[in-house]
C-alpha positions in Angstrom: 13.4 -4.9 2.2 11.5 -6.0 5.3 9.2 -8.8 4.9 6.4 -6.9 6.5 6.5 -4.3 3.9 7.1 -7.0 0.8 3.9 -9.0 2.0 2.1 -5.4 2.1 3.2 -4.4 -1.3 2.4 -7.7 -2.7 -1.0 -7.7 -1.7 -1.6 -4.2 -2.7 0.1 -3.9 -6.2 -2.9 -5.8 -8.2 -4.7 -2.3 -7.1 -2.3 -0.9 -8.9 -3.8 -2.1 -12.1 -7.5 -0.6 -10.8 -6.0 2.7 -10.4 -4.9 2.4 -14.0 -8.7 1.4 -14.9 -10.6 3.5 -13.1 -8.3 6.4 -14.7 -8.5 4.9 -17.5 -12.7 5.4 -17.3 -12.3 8.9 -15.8 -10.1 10.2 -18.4 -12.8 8.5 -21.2 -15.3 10.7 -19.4 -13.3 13.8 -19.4 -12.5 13.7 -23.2 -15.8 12.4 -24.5 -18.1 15.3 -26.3 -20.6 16.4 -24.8 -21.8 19.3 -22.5 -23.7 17.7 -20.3 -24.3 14.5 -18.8 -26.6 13.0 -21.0 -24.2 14.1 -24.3 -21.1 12.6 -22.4 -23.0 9.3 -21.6 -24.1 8.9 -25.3 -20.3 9.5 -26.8 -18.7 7.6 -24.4 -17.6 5.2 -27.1 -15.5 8.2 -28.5 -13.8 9.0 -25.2 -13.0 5.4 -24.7 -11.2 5.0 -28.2 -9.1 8.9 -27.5 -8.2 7.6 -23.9 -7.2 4.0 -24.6 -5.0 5.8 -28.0 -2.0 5.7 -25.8 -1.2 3.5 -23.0 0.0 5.4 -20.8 -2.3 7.1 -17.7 -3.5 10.1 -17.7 -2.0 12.7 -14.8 -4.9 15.2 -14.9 -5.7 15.6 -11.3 -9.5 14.6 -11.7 -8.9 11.4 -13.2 -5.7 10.4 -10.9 -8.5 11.0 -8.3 -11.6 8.9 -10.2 -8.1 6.0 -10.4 -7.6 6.1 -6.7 -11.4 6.2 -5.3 -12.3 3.8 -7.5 -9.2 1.3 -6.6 -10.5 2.4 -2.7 -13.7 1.0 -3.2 -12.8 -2.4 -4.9 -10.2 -2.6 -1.8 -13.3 -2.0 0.8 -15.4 -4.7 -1.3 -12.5 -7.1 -1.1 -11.8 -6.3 2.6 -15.7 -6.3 3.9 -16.1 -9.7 1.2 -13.1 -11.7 3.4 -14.7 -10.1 7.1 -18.4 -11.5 6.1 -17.1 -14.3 4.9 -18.1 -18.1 6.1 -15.8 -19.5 8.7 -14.9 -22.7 7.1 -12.7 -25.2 8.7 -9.6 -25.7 6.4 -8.7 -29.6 5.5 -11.4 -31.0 7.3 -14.4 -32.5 5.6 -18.0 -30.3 5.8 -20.1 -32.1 8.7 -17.3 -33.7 10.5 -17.2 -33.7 14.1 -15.4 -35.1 17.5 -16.5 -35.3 21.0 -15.7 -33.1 22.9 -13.6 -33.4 26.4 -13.8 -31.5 29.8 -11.2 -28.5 28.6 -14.4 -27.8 26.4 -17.2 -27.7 28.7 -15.2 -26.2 31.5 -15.9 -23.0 30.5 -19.9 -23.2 30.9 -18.9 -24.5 34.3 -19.6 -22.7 37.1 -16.1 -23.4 39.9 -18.8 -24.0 42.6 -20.3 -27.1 42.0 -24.0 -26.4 43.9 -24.4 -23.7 40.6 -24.8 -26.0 38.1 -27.4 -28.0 36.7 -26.0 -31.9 35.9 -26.7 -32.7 32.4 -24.4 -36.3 32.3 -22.0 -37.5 34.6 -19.2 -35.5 33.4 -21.1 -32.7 31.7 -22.6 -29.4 34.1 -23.7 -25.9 33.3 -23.5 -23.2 34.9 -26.7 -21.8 36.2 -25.2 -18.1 36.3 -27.1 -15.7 33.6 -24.5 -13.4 33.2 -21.1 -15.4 33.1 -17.4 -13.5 33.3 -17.5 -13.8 29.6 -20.4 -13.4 27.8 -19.8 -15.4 24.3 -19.9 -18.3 27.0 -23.6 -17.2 28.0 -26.0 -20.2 27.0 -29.7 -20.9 27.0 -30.3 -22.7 30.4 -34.2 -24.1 29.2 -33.2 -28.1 29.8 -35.5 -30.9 30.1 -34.3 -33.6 32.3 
């Protein structure tokens, strides 16, 4: 097996266990009395004791699709969860810090030396509003 596909299948098979749930809850739905809504919502304690009877899933097509959108949607929480989440730098205590060197500051230089304002000796910034990259665009409002 290629190791791209293992590490793929490893990190999706616990949805596995959602699609079982979430079909699980359909099928509780589907077999609880009722007519309406309101009669299904109030015997859903029946449904859930006739579709946890036997273990195994069911395959009606409505609840193999309640299994799969509802594993979908706890993927997409997981996935938008790890994107929003804090950028936290790994092994190193919280409020550390080091000084920084020229490869850091070089690229709020400008090349042309008459373009910057002179903040320290070694230190300049570029005077240029709209640099080549823009994450490097600072506030120039300095007090000397």
């Amino acid at each position: 097996m290629k190791p791209e596909l293992k590490k793929l299948l490893i990190l999706n098979a616990p949805y596995l266990l959602f699609v079982y749930l979430f079909d699980k809850i359909g099928q509780s739905v589907r077999l609880s009395p009722g007519a309406d809504l309101s009669g299904k919502v109030l015997s859903l304690a029946d449904g859930f004791s006739a579709a946890f009877a036997t273990p195994l899933p069911s395959f009606a097509p409505m609840d193999l699709l309640i299994g799969i959108a509802g594993a979908v949607l706890i993927r997409l929480m997981v996935y938008f969860k790890g994107k929003n989440a804090k950028k936290y730098r790994k092994g190193i205590e919280y409020g550390s810090a080091r000084w920084g060197n020229t490869e850091d500051i070089k690229p709020y230089t400008d090349p042309v030396f008459q373009n910057n304002v002179l903040l320290t000796q070694t230190e300049r910034l570029t005077m240029n509003s709209r640099p080549k990259q823009p994450k490097y665009a600072r506030n120039k409002n300095i007090l000397v």
